[in-house]
C-alpha positions, 0 to 999 in steps of 0.5 A: 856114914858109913865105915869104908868111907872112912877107910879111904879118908884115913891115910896111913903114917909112914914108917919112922925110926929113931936113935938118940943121944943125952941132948937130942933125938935122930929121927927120920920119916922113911918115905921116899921120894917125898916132894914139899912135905907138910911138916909142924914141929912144935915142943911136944909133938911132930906132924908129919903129911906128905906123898911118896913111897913106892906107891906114891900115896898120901901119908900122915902122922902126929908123933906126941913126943914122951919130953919136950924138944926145942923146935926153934933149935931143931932142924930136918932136910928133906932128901930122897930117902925120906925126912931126916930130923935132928931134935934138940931136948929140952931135958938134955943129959938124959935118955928117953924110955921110948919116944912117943908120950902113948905106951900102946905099940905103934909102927915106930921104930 
């Protein structure tokens, strides 16, 4: 196999920024234009599939959260400036360190 065939299968994660509070996390998917997204959310992890941006290309994320949320309590609504998340956690009156379990530097920000 070769390794440009991969580069094509391999989508590219759209840029996300966050802020938190003691009891929940603000988290938005900056993609524009983003119509009827993929999106799982689950206690530790955030996946992310959707098509949009100035080039209207395919986009893909998991984010693995550093702390559990509650996704039966959180929520997100799609607009036309991208996904905007508001994350309950489980742990609450505390703030995270960074957002993601993984140290190495991601295009999070």
């Amino acid at each position: 196999m070769s390794t440009s065939v991969n580069n094509q299968n391999e989508l590219l994660p759209p840029p996300v920024l966050w802020a938190q509070r003691k009891h929940l996390l603000y988290l938005m998917i900056a993609l524009e234009d983003c119509k009827s997204p993929t999106i799982k959310l689950e206690n530790d992890k955030l996946y992310f599939r959707g098509k949009g941006g100035v080039e209207n290309k395919e986009h893909e994320v998991t984010l693995k959260f550093l702390e559990e949320i509650k996704p039966e309590e959180s929520k997100y609504a799609v607009r036309g400036r991208g996904i905007e998340f508001i994350l309950i956690k489980v742990k609450e009156g505390r703030y995270w360190s960074r957002l993601l379990k993984d140290e190495k530097k991601v295009s999070v920000t």
